[in-house]
VOPAGU-2260 file (C-alpha; in pm, 1 decimal, decimal comma):
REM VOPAGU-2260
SITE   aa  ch    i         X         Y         Z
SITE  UNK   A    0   16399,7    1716,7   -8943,6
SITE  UNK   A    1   16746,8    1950,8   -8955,0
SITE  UNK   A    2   16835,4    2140,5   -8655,3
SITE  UNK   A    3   16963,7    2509,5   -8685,9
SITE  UNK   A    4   17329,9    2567,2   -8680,8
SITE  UNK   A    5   17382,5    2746,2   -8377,8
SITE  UNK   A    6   17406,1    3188,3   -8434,8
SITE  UNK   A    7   17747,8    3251,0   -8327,6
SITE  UNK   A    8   17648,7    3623,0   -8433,2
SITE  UNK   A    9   17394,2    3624,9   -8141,7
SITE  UNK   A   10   17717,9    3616,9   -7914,0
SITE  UNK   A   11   17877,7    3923,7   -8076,6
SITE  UNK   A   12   17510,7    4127,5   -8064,9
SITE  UNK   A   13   17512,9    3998,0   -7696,4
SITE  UNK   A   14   17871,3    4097,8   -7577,7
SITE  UNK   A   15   17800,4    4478,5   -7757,4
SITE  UNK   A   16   17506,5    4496,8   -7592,4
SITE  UNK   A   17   17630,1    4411,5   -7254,3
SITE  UNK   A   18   17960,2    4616,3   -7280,2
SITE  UNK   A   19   17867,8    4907,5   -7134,1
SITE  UNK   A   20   17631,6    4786,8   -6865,4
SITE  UNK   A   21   17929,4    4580,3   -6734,2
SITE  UNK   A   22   18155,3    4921,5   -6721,8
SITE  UNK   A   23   17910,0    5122,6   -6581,3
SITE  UNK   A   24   17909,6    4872,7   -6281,6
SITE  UNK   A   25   18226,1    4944,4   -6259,0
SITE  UNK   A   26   18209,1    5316,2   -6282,6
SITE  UNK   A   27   17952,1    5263,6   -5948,9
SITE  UNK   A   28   18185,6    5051,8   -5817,1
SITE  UNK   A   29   18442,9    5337,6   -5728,7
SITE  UNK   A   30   18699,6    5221,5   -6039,2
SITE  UNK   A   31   18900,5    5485,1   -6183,9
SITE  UNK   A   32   18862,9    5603,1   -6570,9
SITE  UNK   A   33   19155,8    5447,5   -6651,0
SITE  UNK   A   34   19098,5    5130,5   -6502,9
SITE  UNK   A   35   18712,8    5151,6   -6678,3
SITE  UNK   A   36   18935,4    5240,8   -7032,3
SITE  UNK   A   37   19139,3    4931,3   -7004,0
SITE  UNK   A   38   18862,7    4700,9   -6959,0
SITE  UNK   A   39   18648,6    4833,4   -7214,1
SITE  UNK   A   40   18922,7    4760,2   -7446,4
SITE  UNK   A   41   18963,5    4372,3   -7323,7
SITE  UNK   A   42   18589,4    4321,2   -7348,0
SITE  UNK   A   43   18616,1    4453,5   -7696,5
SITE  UNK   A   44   18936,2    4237,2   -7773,4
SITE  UNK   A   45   18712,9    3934,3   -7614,4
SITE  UNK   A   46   18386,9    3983,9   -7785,5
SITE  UNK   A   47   18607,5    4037,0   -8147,8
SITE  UNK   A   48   18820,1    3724,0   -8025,5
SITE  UNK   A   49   18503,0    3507,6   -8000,5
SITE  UNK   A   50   18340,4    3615,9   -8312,4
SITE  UNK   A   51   18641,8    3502,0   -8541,5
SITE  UNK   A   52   18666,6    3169,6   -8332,7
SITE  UNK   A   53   18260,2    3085,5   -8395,7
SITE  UNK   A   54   18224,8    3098,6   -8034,4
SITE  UNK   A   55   17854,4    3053,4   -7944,4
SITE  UNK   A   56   17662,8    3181,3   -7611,3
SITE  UNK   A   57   17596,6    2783,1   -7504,4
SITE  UNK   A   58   17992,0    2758,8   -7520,0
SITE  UNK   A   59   18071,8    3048,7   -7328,2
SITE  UNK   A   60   18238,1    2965,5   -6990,5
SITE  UNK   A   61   18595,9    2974,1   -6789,7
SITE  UNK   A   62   18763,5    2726,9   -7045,7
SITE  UNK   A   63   18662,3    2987,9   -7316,8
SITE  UNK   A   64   18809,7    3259,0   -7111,7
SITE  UNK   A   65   19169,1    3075,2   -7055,4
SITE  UNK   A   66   19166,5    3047,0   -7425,9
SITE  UNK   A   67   19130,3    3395,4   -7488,1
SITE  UNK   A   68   19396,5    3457,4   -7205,0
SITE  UNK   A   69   19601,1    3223,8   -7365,6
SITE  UNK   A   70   19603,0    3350,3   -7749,6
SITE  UNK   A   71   19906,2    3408,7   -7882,4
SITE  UNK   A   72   20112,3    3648,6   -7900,8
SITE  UNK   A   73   20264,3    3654,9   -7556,4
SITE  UNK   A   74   20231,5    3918,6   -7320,9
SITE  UNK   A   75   20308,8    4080,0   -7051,2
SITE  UNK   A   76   20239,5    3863,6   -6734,8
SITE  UNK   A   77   20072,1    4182,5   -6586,8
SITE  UNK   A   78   19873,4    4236,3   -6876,5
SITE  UNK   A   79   19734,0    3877,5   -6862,2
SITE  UNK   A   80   19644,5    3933,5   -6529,4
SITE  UNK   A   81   19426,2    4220,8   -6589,6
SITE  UNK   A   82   19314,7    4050,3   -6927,1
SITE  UNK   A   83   19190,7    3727,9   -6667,8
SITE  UNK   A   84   19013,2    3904,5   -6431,0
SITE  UNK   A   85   18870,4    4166,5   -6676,8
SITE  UNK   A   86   18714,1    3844,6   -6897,1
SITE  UNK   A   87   18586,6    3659,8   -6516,3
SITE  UNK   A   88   18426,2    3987,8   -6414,7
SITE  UNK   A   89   18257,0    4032,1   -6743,3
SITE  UNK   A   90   18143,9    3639,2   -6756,3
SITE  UNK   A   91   17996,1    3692,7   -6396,1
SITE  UNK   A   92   17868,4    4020,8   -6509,2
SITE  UNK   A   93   17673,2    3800,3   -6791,6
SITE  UNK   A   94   17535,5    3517,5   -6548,8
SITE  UNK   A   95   17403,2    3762,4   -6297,3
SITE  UNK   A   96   17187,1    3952,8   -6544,6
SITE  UNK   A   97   17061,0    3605,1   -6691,9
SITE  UNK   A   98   17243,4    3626,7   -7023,3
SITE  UNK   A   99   17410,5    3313,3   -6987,4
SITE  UNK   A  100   17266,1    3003,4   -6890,2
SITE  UNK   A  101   17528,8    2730,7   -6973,9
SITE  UNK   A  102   17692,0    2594,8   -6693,8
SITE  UNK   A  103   18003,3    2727,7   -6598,3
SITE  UNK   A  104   18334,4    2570,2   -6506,8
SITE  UNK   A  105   18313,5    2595,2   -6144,1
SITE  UNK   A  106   17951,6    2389,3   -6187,3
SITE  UNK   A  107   18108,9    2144,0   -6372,1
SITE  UNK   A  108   18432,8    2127,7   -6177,7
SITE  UNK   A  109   18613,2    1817,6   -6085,5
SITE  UNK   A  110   18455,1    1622,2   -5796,6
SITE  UNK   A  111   18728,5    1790,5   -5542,7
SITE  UNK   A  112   18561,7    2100,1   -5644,6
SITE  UNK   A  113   18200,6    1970,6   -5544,1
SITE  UNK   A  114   18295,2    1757,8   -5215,7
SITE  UNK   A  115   18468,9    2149,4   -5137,5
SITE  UNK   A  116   18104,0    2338,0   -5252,9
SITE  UNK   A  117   17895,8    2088,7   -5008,5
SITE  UNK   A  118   18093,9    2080,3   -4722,9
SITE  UNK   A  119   18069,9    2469,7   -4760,9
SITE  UNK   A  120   17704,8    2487,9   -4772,6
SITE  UNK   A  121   17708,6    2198,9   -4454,2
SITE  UNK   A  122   17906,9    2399,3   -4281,7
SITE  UNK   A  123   17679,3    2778,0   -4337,1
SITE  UNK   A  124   17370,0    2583,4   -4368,4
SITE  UNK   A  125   17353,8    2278,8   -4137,9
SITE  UNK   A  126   17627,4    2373,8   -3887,5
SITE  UNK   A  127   17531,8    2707,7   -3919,6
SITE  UNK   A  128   17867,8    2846,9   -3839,6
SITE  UNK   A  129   18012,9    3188,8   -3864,3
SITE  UNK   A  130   18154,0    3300,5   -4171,0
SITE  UNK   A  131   18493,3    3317,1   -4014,4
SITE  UNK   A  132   18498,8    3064,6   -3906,2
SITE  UNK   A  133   18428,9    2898,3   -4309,6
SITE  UNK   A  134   18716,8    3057,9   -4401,0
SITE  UNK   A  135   18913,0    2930,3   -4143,0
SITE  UNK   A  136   18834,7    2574,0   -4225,9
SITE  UNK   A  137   18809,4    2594,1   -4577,2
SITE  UNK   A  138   19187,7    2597,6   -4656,1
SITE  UNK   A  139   19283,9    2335,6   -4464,8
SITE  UNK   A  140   19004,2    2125,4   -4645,1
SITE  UNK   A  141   19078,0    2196,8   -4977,4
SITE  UNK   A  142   19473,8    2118,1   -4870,0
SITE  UNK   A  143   19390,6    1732,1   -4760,8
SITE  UNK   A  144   19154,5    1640,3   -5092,6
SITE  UNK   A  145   19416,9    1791,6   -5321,3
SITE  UNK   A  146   19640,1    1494,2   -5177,9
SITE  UNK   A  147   19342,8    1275,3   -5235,7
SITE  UNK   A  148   19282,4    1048,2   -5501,1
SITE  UNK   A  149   18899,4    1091,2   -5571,7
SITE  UNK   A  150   18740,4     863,3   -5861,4
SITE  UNK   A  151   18370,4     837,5   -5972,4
SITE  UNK   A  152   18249,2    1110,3   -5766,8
SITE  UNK   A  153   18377,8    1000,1   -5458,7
SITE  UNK   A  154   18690,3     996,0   -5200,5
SITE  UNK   A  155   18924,3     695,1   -5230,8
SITE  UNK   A  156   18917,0     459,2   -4972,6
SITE  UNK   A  157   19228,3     504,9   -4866,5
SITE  UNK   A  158   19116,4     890,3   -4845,5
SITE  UNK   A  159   18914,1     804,2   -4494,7
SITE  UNK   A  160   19152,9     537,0   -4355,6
SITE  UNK   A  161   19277,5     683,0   -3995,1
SITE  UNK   A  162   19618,2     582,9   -4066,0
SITE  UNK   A  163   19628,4     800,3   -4355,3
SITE  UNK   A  164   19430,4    1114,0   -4214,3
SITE  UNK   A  165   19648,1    1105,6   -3928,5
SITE  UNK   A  166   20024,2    1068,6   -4158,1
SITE  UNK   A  167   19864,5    1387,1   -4323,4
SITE  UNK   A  168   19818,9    1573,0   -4018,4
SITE  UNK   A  169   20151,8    1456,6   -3906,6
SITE  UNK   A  170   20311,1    1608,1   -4215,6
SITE  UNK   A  171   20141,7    1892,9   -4194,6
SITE  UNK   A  172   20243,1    2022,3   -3921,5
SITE  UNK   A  173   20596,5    1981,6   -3882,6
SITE  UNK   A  174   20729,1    2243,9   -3753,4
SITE  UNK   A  175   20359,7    2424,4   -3707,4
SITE  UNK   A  176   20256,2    2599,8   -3459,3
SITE  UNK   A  177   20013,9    2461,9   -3131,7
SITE  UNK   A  178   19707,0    2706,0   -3301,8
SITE  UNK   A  179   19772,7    2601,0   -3624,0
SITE  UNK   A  180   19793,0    2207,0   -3526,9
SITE  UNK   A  181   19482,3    2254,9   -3366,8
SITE  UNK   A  182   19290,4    2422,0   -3631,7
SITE  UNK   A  183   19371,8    2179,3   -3903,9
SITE  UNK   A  184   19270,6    1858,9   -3609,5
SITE  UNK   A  185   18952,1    2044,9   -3610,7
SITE  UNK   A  186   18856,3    2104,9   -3940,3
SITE  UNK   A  187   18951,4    1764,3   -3995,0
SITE  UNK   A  188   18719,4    1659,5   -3776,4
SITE  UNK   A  189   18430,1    1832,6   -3895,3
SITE  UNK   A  190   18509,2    1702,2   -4268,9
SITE  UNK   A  191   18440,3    1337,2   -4145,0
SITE  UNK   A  192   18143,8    1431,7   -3981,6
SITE  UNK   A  193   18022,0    1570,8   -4281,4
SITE  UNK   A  194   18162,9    1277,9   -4493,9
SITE  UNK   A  195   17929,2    1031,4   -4269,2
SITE  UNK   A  196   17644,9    1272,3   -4232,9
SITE  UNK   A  197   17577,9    1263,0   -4625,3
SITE  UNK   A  198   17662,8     861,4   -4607,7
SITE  UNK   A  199   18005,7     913,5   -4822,6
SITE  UNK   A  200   18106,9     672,7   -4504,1
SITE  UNK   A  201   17970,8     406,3   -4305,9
SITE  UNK   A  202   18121,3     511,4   -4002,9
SITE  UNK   A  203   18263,6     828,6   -3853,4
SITE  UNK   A  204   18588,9     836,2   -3805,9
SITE  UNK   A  205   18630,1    1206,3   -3705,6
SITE  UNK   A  206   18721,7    1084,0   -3322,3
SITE  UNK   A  207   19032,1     895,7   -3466,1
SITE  UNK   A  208   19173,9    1250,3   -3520,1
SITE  UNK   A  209   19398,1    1294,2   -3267,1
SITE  UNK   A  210   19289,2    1619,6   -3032,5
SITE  UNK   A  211   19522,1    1878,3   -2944,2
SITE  UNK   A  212   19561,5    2008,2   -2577,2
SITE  UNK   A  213   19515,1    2356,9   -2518,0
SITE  UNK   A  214   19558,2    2427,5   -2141,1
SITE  UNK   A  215   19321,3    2710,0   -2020,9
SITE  UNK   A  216   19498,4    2950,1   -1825,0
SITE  UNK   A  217   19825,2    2855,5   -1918,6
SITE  UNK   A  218   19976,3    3205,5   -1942,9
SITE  UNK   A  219   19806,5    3539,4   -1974,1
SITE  UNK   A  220   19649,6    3723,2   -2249,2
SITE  UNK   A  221   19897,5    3967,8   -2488,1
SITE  UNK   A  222   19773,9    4343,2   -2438,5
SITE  UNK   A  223   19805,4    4668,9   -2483,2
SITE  UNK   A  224   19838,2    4928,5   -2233,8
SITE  UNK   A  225   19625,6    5241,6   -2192,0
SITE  UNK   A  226   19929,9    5414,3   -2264,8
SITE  UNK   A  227   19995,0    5241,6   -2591,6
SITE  UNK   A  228   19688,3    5208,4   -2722,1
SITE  UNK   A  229   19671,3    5607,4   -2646,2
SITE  UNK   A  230   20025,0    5668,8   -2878,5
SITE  UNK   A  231   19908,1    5444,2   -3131,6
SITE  UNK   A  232   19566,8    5617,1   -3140,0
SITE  UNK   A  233   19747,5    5953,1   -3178,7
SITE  UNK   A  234   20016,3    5791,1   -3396,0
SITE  UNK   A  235   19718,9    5784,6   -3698,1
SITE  UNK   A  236   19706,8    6019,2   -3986,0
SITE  UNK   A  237   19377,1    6164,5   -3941,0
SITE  UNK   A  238   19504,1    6450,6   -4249,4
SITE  UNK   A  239   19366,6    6152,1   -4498,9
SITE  UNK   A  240   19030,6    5955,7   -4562,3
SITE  UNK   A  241   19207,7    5612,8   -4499,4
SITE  UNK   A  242   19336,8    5756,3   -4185,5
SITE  UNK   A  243   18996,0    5857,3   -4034,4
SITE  UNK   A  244   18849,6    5555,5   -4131,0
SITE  UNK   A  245   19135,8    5339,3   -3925,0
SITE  UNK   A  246   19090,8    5599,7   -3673,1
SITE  UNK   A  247   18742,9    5489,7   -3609,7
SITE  UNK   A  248   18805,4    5163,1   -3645,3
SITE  UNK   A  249   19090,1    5150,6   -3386,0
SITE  UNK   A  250   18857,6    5338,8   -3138,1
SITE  UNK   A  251   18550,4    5077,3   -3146,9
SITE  UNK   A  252   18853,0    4794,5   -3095,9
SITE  UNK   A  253   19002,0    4974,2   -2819,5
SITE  UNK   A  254   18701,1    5166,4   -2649,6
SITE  UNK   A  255   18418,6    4900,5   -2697,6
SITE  UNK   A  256   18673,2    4540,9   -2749,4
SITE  UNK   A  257   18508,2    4462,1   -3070,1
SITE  UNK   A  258   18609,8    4164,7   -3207,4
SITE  UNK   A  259   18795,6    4224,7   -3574,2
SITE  UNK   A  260   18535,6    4020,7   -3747,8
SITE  UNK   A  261   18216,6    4273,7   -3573,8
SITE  UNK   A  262   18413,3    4540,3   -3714,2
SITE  UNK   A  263   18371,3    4453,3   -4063,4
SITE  UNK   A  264   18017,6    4301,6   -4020,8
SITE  UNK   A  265   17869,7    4660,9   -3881,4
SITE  UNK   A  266   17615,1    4769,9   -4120,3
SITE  UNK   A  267   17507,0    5149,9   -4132,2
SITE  UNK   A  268   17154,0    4992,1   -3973,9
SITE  UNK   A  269   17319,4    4904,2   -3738,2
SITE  UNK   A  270   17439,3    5228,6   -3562,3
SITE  UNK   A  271   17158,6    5428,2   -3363,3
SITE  UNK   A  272   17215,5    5737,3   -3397,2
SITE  UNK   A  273   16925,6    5874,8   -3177,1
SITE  UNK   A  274   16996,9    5643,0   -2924,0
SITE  UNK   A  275   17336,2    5671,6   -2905,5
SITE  UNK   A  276   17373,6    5278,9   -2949,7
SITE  UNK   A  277   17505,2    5000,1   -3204,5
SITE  UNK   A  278   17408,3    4676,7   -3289,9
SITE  UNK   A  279   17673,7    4444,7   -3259,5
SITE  UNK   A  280   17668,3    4088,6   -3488,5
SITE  UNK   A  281   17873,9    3860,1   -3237,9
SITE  UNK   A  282   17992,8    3492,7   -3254,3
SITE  UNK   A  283   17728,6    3222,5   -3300,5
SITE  UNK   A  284   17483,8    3517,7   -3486,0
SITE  UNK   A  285   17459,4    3635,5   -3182,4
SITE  UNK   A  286   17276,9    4005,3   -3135,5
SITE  UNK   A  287   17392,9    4269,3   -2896,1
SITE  UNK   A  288   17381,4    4643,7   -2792,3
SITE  UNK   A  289   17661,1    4877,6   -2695,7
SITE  UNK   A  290   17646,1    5211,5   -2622,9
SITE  UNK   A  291   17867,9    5412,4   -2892,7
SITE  UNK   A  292   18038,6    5643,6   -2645,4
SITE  UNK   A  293   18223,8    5973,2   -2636,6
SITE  UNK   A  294   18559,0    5997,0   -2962,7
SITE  UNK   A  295   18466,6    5642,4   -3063,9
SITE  UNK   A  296   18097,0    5757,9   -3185,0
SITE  UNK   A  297   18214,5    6098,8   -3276,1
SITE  UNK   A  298   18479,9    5955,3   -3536,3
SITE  UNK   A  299   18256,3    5699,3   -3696,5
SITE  UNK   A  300   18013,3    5961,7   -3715,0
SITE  UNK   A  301   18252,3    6211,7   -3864,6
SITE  UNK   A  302   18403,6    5893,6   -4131,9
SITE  UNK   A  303   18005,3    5833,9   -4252,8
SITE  UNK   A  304   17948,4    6127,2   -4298,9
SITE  UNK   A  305   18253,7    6297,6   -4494,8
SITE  UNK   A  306   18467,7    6002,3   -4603,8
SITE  UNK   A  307   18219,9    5689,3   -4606,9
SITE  UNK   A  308   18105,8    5802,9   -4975,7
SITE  UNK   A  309   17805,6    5620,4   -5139,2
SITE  UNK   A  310   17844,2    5261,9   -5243,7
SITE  UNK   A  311   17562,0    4978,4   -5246,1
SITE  UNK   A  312   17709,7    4832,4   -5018,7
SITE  UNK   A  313   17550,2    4877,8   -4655,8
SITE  UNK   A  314   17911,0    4774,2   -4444,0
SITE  UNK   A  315   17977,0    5127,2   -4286,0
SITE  UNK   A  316   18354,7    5063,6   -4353,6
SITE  UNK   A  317   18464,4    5037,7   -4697,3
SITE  UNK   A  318   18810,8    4956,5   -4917,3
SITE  UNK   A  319   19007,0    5249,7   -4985,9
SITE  UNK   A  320   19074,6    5111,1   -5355,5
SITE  UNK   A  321   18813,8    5035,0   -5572,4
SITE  UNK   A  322   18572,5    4831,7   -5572,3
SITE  UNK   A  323   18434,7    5040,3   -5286,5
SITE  UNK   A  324   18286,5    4745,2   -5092,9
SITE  UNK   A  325   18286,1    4618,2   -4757,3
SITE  UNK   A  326   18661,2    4542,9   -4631,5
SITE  UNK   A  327   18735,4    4137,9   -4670,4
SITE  UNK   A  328   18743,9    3987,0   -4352,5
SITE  UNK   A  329   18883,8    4001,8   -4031,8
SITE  UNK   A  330   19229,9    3994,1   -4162,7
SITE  UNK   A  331   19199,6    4390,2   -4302,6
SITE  UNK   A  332   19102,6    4503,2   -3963,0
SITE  UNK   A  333   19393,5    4357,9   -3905,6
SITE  UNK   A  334   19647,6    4518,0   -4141,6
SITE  UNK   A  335   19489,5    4809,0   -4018,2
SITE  UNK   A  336   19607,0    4769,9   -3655,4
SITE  UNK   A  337   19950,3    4655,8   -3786,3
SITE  UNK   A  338   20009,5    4912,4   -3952,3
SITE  UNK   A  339   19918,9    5164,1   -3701,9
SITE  UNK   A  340   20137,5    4956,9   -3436,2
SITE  UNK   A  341   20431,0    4999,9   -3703,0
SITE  UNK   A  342   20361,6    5355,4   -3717,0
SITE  UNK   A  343   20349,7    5408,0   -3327,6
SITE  UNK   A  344   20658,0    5217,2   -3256,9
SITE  UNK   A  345   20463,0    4990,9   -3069,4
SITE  UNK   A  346   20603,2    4618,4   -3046,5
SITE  UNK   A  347   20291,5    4350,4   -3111,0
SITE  UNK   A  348   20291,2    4117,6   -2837,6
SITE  UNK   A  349   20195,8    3789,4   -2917,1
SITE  UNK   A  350   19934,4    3684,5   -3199,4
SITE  UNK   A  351   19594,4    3816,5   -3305,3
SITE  UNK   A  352   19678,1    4211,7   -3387,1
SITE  UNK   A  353   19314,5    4331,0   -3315,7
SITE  UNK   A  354   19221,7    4087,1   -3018,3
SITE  UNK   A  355   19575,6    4324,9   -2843,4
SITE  UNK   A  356   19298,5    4604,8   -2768,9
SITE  UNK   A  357   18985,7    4399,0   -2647,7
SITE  UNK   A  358   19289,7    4222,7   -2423,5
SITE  UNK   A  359   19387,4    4600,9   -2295,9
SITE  UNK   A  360   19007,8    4710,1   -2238,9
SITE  UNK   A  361   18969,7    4400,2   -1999,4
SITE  UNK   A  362   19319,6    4435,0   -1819,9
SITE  UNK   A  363   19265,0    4813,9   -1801,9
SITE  UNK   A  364   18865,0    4718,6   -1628,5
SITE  UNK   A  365   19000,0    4465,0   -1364,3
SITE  UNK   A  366   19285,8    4703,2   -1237,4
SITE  UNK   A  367   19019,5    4928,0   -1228,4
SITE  UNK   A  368   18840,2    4719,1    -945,3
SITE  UNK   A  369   18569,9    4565,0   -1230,0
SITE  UNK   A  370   18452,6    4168,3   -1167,0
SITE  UNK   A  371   18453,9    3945,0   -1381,8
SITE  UNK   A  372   18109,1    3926,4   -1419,0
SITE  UNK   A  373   18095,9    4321,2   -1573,2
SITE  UNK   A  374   18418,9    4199,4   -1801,0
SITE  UNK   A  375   18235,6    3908,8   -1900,7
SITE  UNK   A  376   17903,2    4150,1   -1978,9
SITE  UNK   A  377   18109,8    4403,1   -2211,4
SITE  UNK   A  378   18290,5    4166,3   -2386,2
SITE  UNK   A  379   17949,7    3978,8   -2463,4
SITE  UNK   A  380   18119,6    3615,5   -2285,8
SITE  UNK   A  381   17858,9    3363,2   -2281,4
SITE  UNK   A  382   18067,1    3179,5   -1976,4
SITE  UNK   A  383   18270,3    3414,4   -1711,4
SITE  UNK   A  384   18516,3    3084,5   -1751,4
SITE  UNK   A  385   18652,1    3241,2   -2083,4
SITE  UNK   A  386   18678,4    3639,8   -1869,4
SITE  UNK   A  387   18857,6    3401,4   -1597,5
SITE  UNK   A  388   19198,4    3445,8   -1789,0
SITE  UNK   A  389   19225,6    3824,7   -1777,5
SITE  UNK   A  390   19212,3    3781,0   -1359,5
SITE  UNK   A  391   19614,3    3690,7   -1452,9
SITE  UNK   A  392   19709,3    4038,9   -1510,9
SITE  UNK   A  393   19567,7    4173,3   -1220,7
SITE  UNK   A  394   19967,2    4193,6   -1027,9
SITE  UNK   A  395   19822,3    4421,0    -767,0
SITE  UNK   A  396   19552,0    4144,6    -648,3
SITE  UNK   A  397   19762,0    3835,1    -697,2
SITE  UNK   A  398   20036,2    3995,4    -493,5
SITE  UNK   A  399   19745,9    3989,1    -212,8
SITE  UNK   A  400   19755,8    3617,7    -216,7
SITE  UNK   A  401   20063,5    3514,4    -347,2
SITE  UNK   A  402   20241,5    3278,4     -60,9
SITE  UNK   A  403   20623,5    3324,7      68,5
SITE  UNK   A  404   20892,4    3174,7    -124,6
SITE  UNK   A  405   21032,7    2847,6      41,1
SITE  UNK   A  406   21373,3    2913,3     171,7
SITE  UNK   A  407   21655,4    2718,4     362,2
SITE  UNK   A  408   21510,6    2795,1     710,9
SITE  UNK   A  409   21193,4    2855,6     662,9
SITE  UNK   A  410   20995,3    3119,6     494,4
SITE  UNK   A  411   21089,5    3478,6     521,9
């Protein structure tokens, strides 16, 4: 019995087939002509590429694709950028409408690559943690196994030796700072506790990860005052579609002390229009309500309905620059607030751009006369411990208590 040689024309009848599909995606996806032009012209270059190198379907994967990228002549290093992700895109394109079924490179990665992949799914699916707070731990993961020697599918044993977990930490964080020491402790942590949930270990050596002090109340919270958040508010260019959609998104910070990553989670379901309300995905998957009040609704009301645009996607704010998605993460609210600060004149005190106007919304409520349980309520706290720190920057009160200095001959 012979088998069939394998139809590397079925490729070439595929990839013209599939051509236009994949730009029209792209087309939906907010891209400019141009941008559609170019790719259609590496997808052609790919799909003529493969033909004259009897490339079959079966073969087609991410080592194909760095072949193609790296065909001579040499180009521009620009031009192979575009030529990378234009060849990814179309390969994903491919896979998600079940034209390919070979495994792809990332499924057949090295076993750093798969430890990296489970720990990811432990983390959304066991831990059930925020996806935040993933991509906060993430990093630092994939950091320690690349210094790892893993063999046969699994971690070295000098890998989960304390004395060498803790020489990494120690090297990592020379000349880091507290926060980031104490992320990278943590996520440590919860890697060993993975490693010995899923038996890679026989015992769990996560508490031989040295913990990192972080004294509550140590100093008071960086903020914003009502009269800077006010000029920086004012200091936005309102003329453009960008600039109303920072608008509102500077508003819900500083009228409702959203945190940056419920910014980018709001969904247009979300808001309640009739109601006057929004829904408001908090840490732990928590759900809550807040009323959308006076400029803050008006704005976002005003950026859905002239700027938004349509997209499939249901985030209510969107990237500027195609592909007109949701934005990122946390970290483009973010840029956004930098940028306005810049723009303002405004000097950032301290870390954590956004969390500057939920600090000024508290500070602004206690000098107001508000407790610290009705803090605690609008900021969605599930302990009044964590509202404790903004009773710091109440001067007026503390002056109330505040005791006499000590001086030679008593107190005066």
């Amino acid at each position: 019995m012979t088998t069939a040689p394998p139809d590397d024309k079925a490729l070439q009848r595929l990839l013209n087939e599939e051509i236009e599909p994949f730009l029209e995606h792209h087309r939906a996806l907010g891209y400019a002509d141009e941008t559609v032009q170019r790719r259609r012209t590496i997808a052609r270059e790919f799909a003529q590429w493969a033909r004259r190198h009897l490339v079959v379907a079966d073969n087609l994967n991410s080592t194909r694709a760095a072949d193609f990228v790296a065909r001579p002549p040499q180009r521009a290093k620009s031009r192979l950028a575009v030529e990378r992700a234009t060849v990814r895109l179309l390969l994903k394109h491919l896979r998600a409408r079940g034209r390919l079924h070979g495994p792809d490179l990332k499924e057949t990665g090295s076993d750093r690559d798969s430890y990296l992949r489970r720990y990811e799914d432990y983390l959304r699916k066991d831990r059930g943690l925020a996806e935040n707070s993933v991509h906060v731990y993430i990093p630092f993961i994939r950091d320690f196994l690349s210094t790892q020697p893993v063999h046969g599918g699994g971690l070295g044993q000098d890998a989960i030796e304390a004395p060498n977990v803790r020489n990494f930490l120690l090297t990592r964080t020379k000349d880091r700072s507290g926060e980031y020491t104490r992320l990278l402790a943590t996520s440590l942590r919860s890697f060993f506790r993975f490693l010995f949930f899923i038996g890679e270990t026989g015992r769990d050596i996560s508490s031989s990860i040295p913990m990192v002090r972080k004294y509550r109340m140590s100093a008071p919270p960086s903020f914003l005052s009502p009269e800077q958040i006010e000029r920086v508010l004012a200091a936005t260019d309102r003329t453009m579609p960008t600039g109303r959609r920072d608008h509102a998104v500077l508003l819900l910070l500083a009228r409702l002390g959203l945190r940056a990553g419920e910014v980018v989670s709001l969904e247009l379901d979300d808001i309640r229009w009739r109601s006057g309300e929004i829904v408001i995905r908090g840490k732990g998957r928590m759900l809550d309500q807040l009323p959308l009040v006076g400029d803050a609704g008006e704005a976002l009301a005003a950026y859905v309905r002239d700027d938004r645009g349509v997209s499939s996607s249901r985030r209510v704010f969107l990237r500027s620059w195609a592909p007109r998605v949701g934005l990122t993460g946390p970290a483009a609210v973010g840029h956004i607030v930098r940028k306005a600060l810049i723009r303002a004149g405004v000097q950032r005190p301290g870390r954590g751009a956004a969390h500057l106007f939920r600090h000024g919304l508290a500070t602004k409520m206690i000098r107001y006369g508000a407790s610290i349980a009705e803090i605690a309520e609008v900021l969605r706290h599930r302990s009044q411990n964590t509202t404790a720190i903004y009773s710091q920057v109440s001067l007026e009160a503390l002056r109330t208590v505040a005791q006499p200095w000590p001086t030679r001959g008593g107190v005066r």
